[in-house]
C-alpha positions in Angstrom: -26.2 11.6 7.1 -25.5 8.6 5.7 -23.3 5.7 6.8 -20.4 5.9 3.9 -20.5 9.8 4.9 -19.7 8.1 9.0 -17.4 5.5 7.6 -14.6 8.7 6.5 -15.6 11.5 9.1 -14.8 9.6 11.9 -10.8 9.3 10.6 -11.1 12.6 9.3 -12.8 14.4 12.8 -10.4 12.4 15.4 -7.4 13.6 12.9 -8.8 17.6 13.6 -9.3 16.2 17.0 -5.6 14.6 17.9 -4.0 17.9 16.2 -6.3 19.8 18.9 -4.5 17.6 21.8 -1.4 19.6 24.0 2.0 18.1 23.0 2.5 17.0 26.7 -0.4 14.2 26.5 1.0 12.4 23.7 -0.4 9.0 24.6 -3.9 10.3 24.5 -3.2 11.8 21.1 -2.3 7.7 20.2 -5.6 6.3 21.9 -7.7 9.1 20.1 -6.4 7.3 17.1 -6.8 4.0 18.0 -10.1 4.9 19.2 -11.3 6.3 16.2 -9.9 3.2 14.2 -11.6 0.7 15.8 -14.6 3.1 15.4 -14.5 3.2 11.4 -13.7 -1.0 11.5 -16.7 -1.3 13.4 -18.6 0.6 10.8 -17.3 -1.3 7.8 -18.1 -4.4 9.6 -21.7 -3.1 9.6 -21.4 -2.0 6.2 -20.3 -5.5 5.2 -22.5 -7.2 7.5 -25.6 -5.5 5.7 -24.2 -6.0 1.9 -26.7 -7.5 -0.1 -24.9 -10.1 -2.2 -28.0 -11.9 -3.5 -28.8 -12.3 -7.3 -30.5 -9.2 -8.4 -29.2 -6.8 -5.7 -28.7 -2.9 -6.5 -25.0 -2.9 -7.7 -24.3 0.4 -5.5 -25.9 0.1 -2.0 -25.7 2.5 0.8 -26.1 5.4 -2.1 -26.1 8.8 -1.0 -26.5 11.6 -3.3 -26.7 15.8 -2.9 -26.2 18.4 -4.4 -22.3 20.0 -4.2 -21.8 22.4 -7.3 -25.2 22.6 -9.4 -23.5 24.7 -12.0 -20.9 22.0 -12.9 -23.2 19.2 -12.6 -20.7 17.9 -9.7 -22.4 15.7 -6.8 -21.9 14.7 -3.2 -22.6 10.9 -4.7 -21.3 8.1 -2.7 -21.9 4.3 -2.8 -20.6 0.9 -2.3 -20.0 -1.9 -4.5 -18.3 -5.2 -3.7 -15.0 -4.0 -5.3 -15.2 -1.0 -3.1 -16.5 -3.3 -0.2 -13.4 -5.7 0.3 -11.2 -2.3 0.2 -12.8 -0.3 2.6 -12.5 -3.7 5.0 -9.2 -4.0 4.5 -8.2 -0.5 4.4 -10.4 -0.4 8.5 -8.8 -3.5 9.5 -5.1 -2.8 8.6 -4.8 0.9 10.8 -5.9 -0.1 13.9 -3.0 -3.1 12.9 -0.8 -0.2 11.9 -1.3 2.8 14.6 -0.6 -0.3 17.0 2.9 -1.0 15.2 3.4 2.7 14.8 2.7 3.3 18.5 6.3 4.6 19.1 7.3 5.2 16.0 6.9 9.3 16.3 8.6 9.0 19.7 11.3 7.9 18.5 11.4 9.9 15.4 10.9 13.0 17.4 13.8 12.1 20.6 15.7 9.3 20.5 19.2 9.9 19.6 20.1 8.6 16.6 22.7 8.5 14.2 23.6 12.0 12.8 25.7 13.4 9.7 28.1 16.4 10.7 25.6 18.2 8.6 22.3 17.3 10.4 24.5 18.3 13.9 25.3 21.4 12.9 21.8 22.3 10.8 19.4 20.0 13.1 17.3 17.5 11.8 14.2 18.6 9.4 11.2 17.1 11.3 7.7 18.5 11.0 6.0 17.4 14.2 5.7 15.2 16.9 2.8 12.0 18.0 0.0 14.1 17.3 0.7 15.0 13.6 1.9 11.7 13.3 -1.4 10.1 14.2 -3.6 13.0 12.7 -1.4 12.1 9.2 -2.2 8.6 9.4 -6.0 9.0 9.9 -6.6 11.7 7.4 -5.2 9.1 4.6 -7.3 6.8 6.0 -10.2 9.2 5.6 -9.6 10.3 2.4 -8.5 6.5 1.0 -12.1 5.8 2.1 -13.5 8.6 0.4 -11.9 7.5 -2.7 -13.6 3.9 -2.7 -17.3 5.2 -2.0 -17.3 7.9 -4.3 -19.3 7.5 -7.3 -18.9 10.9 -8.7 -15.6 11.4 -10.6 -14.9 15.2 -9.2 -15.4 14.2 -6.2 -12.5 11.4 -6.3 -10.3 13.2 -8.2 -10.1 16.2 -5.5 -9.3 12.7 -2.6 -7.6 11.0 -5.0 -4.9 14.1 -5.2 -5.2 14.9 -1.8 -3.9 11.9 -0.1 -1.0 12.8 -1.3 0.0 15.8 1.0 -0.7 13.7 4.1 1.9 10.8 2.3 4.4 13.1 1.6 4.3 14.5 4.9 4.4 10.8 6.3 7.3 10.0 4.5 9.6 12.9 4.3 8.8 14.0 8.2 9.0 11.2 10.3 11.6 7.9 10.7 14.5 6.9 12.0 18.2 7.0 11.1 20.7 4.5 11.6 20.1 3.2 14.8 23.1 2.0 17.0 22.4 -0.6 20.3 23.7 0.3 24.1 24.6 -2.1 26.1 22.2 -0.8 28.5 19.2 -2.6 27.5 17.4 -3.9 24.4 16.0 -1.6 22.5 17.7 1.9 23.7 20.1 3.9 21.6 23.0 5.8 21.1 24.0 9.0 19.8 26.6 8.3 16.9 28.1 10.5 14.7 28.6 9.1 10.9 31.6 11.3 9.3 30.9 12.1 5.9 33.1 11.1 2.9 35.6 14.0 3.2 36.3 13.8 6.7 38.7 12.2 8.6 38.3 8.8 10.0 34.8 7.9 8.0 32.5 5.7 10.2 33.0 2.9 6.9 30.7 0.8 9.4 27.9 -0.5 6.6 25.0 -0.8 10.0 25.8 2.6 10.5 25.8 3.8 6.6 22.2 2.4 5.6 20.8 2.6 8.9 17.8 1.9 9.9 14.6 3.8 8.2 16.3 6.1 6.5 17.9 10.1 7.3 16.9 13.1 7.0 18.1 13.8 3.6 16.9 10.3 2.4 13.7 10.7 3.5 12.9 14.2 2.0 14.6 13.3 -1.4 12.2 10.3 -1.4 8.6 11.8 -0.4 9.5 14.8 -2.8 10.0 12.0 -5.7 7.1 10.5 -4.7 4.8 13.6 -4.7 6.4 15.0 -7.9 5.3 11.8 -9.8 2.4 11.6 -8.4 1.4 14.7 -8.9 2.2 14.8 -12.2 0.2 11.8 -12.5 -2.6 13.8 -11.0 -2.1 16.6 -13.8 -2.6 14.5 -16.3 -5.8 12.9 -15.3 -7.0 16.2 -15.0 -6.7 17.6 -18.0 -8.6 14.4 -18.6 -11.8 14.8 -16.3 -11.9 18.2 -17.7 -11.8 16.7 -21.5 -14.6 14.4 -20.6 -17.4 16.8 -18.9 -16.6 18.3 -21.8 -17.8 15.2 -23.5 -20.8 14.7 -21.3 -21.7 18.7 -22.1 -22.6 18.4 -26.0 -23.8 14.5 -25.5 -27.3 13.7 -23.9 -26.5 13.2 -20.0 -25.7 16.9 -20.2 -22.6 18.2 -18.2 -22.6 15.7 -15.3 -19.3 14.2 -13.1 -21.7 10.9 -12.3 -20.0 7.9 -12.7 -22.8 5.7 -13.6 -24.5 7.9 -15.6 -21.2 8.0 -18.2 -20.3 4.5 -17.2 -24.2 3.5 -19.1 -23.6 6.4 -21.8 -20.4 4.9 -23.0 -21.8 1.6 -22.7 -24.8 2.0 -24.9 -22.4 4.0 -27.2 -24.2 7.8 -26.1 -20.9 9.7 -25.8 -20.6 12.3 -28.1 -17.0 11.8 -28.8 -14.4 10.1 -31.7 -12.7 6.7 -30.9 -9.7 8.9 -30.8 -10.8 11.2 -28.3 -11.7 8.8 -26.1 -8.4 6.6 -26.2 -6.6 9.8 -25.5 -9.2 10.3 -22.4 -8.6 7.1 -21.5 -4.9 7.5 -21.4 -5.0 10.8 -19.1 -6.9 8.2 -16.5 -4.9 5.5 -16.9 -1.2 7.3 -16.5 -2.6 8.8 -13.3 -3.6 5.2 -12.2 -0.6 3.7 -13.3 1.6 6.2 -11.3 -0.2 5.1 -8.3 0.0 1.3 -8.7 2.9 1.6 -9.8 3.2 -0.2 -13.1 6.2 -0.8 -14.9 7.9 1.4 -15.8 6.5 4.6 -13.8 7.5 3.0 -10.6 10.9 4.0 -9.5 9.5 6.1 -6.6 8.3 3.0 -4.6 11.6 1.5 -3.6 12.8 4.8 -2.6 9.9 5.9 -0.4 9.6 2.4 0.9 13.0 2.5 2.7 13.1 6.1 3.8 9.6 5.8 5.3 8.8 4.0 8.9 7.6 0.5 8.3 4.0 1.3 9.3 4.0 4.4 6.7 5.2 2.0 3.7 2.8 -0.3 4.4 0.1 2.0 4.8 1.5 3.8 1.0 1.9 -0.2 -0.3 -1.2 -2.2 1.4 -3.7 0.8 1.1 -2.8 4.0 -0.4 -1.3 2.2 -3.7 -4.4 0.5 -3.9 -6.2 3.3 -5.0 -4.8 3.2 -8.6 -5.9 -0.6 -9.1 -9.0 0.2 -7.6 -9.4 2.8 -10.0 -8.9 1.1 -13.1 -11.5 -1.3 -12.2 -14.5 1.5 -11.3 -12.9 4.1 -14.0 -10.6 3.4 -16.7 -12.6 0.1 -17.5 -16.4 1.6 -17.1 -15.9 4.5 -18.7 -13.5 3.8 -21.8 -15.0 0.2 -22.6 -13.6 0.3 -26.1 -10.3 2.0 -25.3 -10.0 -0.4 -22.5 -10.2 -3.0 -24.5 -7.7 -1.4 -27.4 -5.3 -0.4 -24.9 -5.6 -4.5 -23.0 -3.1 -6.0 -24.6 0.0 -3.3 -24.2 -1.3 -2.7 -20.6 -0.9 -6.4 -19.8 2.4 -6.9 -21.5 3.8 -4.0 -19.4 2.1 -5.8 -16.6 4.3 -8.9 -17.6 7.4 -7.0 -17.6 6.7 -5.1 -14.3 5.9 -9.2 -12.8 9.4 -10.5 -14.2 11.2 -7.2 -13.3 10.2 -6.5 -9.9 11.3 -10.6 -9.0 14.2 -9.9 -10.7 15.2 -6.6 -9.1 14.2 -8.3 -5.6 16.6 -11.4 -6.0 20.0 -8.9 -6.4 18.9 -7.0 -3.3 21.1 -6.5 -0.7 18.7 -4.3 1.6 15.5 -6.5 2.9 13.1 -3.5 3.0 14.1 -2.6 -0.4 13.6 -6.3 -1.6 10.3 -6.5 -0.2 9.3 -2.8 -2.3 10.4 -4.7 -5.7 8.3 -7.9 -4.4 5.4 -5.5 -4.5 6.2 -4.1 -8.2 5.8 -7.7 -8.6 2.8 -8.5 -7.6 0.6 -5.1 -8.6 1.8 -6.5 -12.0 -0.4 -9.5 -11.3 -3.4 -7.4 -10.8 -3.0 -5.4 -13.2 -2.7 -8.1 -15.6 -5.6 -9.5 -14.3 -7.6 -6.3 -14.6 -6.9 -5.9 -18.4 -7.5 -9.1 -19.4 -11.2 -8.4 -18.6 -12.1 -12.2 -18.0 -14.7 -12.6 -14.9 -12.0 -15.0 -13.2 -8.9 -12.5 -13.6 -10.8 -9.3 -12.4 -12.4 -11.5 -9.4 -8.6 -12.8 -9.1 -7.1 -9.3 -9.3 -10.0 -7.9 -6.6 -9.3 -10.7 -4.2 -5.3 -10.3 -5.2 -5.8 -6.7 -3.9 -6.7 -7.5 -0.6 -4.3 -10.7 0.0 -1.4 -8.6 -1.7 -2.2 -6.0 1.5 -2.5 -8.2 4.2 0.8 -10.5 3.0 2.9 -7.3 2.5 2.2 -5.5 5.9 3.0 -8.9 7.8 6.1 -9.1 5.7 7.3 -5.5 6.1 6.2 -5.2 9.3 8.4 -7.9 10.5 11.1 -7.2 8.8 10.8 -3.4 9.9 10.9 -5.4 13.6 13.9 -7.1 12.9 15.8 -3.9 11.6 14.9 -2.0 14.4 16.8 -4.9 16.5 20.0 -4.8 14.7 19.8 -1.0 13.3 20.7 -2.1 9.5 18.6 -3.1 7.0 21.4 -5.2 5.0 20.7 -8.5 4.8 24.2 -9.4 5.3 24.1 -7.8 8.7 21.6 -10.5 9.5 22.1 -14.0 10.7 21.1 -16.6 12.6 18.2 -15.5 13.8 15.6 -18.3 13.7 18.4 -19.3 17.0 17.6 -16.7 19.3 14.5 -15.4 18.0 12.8 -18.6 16.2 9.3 -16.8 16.7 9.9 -13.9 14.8 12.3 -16.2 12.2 9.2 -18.2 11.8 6.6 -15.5 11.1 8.7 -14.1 9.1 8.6 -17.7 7.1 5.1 -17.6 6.7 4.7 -14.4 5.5 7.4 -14.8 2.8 5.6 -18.3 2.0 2.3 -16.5 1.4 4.3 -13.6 -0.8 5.5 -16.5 -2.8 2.1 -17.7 -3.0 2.4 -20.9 -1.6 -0.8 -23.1 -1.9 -3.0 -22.5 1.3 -1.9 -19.2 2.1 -4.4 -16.1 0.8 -2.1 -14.6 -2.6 -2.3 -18.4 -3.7 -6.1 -18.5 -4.8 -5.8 -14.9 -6.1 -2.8 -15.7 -8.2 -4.3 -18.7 -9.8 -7.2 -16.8 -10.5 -5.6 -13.9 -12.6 -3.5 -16.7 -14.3 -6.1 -19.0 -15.7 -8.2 -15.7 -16.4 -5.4 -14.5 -18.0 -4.9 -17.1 -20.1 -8.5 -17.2 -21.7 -7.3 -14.1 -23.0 -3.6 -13.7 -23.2 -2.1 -16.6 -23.1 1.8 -15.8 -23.5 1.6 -13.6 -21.1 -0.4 -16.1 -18.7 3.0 -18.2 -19.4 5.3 -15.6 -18.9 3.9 -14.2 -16.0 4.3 -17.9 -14.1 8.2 -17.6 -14.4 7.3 -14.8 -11.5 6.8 -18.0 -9.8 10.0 -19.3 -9.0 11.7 -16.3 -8.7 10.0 -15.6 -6.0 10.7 -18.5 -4.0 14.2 -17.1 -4.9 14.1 -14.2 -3.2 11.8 -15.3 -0.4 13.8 -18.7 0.4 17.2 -17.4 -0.4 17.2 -14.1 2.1 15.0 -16.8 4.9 18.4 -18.9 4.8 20.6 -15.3 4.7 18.8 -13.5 7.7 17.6 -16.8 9.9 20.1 -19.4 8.7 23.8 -19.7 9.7 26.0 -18.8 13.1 24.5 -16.2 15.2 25.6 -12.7 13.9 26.0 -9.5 16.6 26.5 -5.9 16.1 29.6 -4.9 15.0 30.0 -2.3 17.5 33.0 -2.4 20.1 32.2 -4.4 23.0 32.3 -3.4 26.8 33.4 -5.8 29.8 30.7 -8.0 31.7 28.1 -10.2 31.1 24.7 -9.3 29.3 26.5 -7.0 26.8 25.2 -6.2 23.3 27.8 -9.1 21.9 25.3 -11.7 23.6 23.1 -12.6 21.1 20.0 -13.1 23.2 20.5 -9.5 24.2 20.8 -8.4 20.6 17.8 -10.2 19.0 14.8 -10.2 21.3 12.6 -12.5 20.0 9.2 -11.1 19.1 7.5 -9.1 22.2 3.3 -9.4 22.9 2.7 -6.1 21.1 4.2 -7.1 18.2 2.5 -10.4 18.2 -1.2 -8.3 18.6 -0.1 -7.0 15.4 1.1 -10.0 13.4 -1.4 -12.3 14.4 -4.6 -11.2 13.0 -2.6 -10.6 9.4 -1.3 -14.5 9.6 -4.8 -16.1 10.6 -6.4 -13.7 7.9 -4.2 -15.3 5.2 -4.4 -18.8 6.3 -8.0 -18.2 7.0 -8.2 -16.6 3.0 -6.1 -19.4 1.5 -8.7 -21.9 2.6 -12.3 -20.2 2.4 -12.4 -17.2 0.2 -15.7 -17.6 -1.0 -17.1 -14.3 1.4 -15.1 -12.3 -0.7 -15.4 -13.5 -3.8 -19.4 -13.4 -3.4 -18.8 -9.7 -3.1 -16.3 -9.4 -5.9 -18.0 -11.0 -8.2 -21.3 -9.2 -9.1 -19.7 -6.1 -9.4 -17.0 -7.8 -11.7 -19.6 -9.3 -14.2 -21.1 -5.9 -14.4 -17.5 -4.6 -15.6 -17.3 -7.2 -18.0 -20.5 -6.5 -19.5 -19.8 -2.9 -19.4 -16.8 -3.2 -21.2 -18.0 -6.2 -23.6 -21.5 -5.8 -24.0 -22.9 -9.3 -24.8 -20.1 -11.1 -24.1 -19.9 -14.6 -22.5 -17.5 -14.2 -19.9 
């Protein structure tokens, strides 16, 4: 057994493992997990550790190959580029980062009283299971997102590439919390509190209690069934397209075969038995699946939804890893495969990509809910890789790659503390916010760095990687290079301008009604704790990785970058990028 086959059965064993564990021991169901993180970082930080980024090295190292269904010409083929490298290592170092944020998240999804329609009374809430599925969820995306960057046979991926998505939808549509109200107890407990609906009597019209805090019941299984159905649908398509090109591979010389670099050096050397035509429409199938994933503009209305509904370690995970996937993708499929389609298809691809950029800054400036703001910030920036993917210059796809992995780090530290701070107050309206950087100036000023890096502020990680897909861009695509820069300072827009709504200004409180005696939730040290040690655990590691990626990326663009050139030569054979 090889190590990539390790690297995703250990997620995927613990996940059979914490289901196995009884519902009373449900902080050993939580260490399991953690346990088996660390276990898989410590792998890819072998894996890494041993990559051979020397002139001349094999492309794919750590190959594995066997036999899975001889009569298809399908393959147990794994291996690991430096494209798939710097996404398996951020993929292991983000869910140990996540489980740890996460760590009562399914407590209190599963009891703590929270906010309630008349309909959710009487019917009880829809929830599908407590800490252990919670955890086993988490680790079998991890497992399968792993899969999908090791494996080198296009079967193979398709079959994780579709299955992640049960374990999402279940993420998303079973677990979170409603609007959550404040005691006067003690920071951080809750209250039962029933929200009348329209047509009743005396409407709670309270806005904290209306949006809540990670979304209800109904919100949450409206928004993972959106995101399945589109995804899925996504995954239909592409399917229809793997099956159209083995049927290529079948009357051409590699003979009925799912092996990614055996079509990837067909198509190359111009061996595929197929029309341009054909091929384009192949392409396509990939592509739309790819660009349901990413999302890009315009197939990308699920996000926001599924962002908000979601707890703020599950939209991070779906964000920072999961959506991933379909960049990923693009780079190891759509380009290797359909070189000349790829190229046909660049230019629409990136202008989408520019509209997606402007949009999703756009859309984020009007917002009135921060979670949802941060969502269109990351319509934003997959524009920018994607953009930088299609304009096949070595300096945008290195850009894109590293933009990949500074895009995940910068979103979870953003979402994550701002999940943090909506916990606090129970709303997610930025309006409900105030004041902040006054009684809680650490978690006002993390949240200023994070936003700074988002806005790709020179220093910080998205900086380099921005700059990169912009003056690769340009080589190629110059307009759109130009356009995309308005992106720019729209995002110091909606990054500067909700800092000075939510941390700026006189000290806001719950409005709830108040009860006699000191310490009650009206004081506003009471009502924003400023950020406690396990939260810091968390957020620390993401801000010294983006500092530490804003001034020395070189390690990961000396992985990036061999595999990169061999895309571009792929896809333009003999050119002189």
């Amino acid at each position: 057994m090889g190590w990539l086959t390790v690297l995703w059965l250990v997620p995927a064993v613990a996940a059979a493992g914490v289901v196995a564990i009884p519902s009373s021991r449900a902080e050993t169901a939580k260490w399991v997990g953690m346990a088996a993180a660390m276990i898989t970082l410590g792998i890819a930080g072998g894996l890494a550790a041993a990559f051979d980024t020397s002139p001349g090295a094999a492309r794919y190292q750590f190959t594995e190959s066997h036999s899975w269904i001889p009569t298809f010409g399908a393959g147990y083929d794994l291996g690991l580029d430096g494209i798939g490298l710097v996404m398996v290592l951020l993929t292991a170092a983000l869910l140990p980062l996540l489980l740890l944020a996460a760590w009562n998240d399914a407590d209190q999804s599963s009891s703590s009283p929270v906010e309630l329609s008349p309909a959710e009374v009487r019917g009880g809430t829809s929830r599908i299971g407590g800490v252990q599925t919670y955890v086993a969820l988490i680790l079998t995306v991890e497992a399968m997102v792993l899969m999908s960057f090791v494996a080198l046979d296009i079967l193979l991926f398709y079959i994780f590439f579709e299955a992640m998505l049960i374990p999402m939808y279940f993420l998303i549509g079973g677990f979170g919390r409603t609007g959550l109200v404040w005691t006067t107890e003690r920071v951080g407990s809750l209250r039962p509190r029933v929200r009348k609906e329209d047509g009743d009597s005396g409407a709670d019209r309270d806005p904290t209690h209306v949006t809540g805090g990670f979304g209800g019941t109904a919100n949450r299984s409206a928004a993972a069934l959106k995101f399945l159905l589109y995804n899925l649908f996504g995954g239909l398509i592409m399917l229809a397209a793997v099956v159209g090109l083995y049927m290529v591979t079948a009357r051409s010389d590699i003979r009925c075969t799912f092996s990614l670099p055996a079509i990837a050096d067909a198509a190359a050397a111009g061996e595929l038995d197929a029309g341009s035509g054909l091929l384009k429409m192949l392409f396509l199938g990939f592509m739309f699946a790819f660009a349901v994933k990413a999302p890009l503009w315009p197939f990308h209305t699920w996000l926001p939804d599924a962002a908000v509904a979601a707890t703020p370690a599950t939209a991070v995970l779906m964000m920072a890893i999961v959506d991933k996937v379909g960049t990923f993708a693009m780079l190891r499929f759509c380009l290797q495969l359909f070189p000349d389609a790829s190229s046909y298809f660049a230019p629409v691809i990136a202008a989408l990509a520019v509209v997606g950029i402007l949009y999703g800054a756009i859309l984020a400036i009007g917002q009135t809910d921060v979670l949802r703001l941060i969502a269109y910030t990351s319509i934003s920036h997959f524009g920018f890789i994607i953009l930088g993917i299609f304009a096949m210059t070595s300096q945008s796809q290195a850009g894109a790659t590293l933009y990949m992995v500074n895009h995940g780090i910068s979103t979870a530290a953003l979402f994550l503390i701002a999940g943090f701070l909506v916990s606090r107050r129970g709303s997610r309206l930025i309006a409900d916010f105030g004041g902040v950087q006054k009684v809680a100036p650490v978690l006002a000023g993390t949240f200023l760095v994070a936003g700074l890096a988002t806005l790709s502020l020179p220093g910080l990680a998205p900086f380099i990687s921005e700059f990169l897909v912009l003056i690769g861009t340009y080589e190629r695509f110059p307009i759109a290079a130009v356009a995309a820069t308005g992106a720019l300072v729209l995002a110091a827009i909606y990054i500067l301008w909700t800092y000075q709504r939510m941390m700026g200004g006189p000290v806001r409180v719950p409005d709830v009604p108040a009860r006699e005696g000191p310490g009650t939730h009206r004081d506003p040290a009471r009502t924003m704790r400023d950020m406690l040690p396990t939260e810091k655990l968390v957020i620390v590691p993401m801000l010294v990785a983006l500092v530490a990626l804003g001034v020395y990326p070189k390690p990961v663009l000396d992985a990036v970058t061999p595999a990169v050139q061999h895309t571009i030569t792929l896809t333009e054979p003999g050119g002189q990028r």
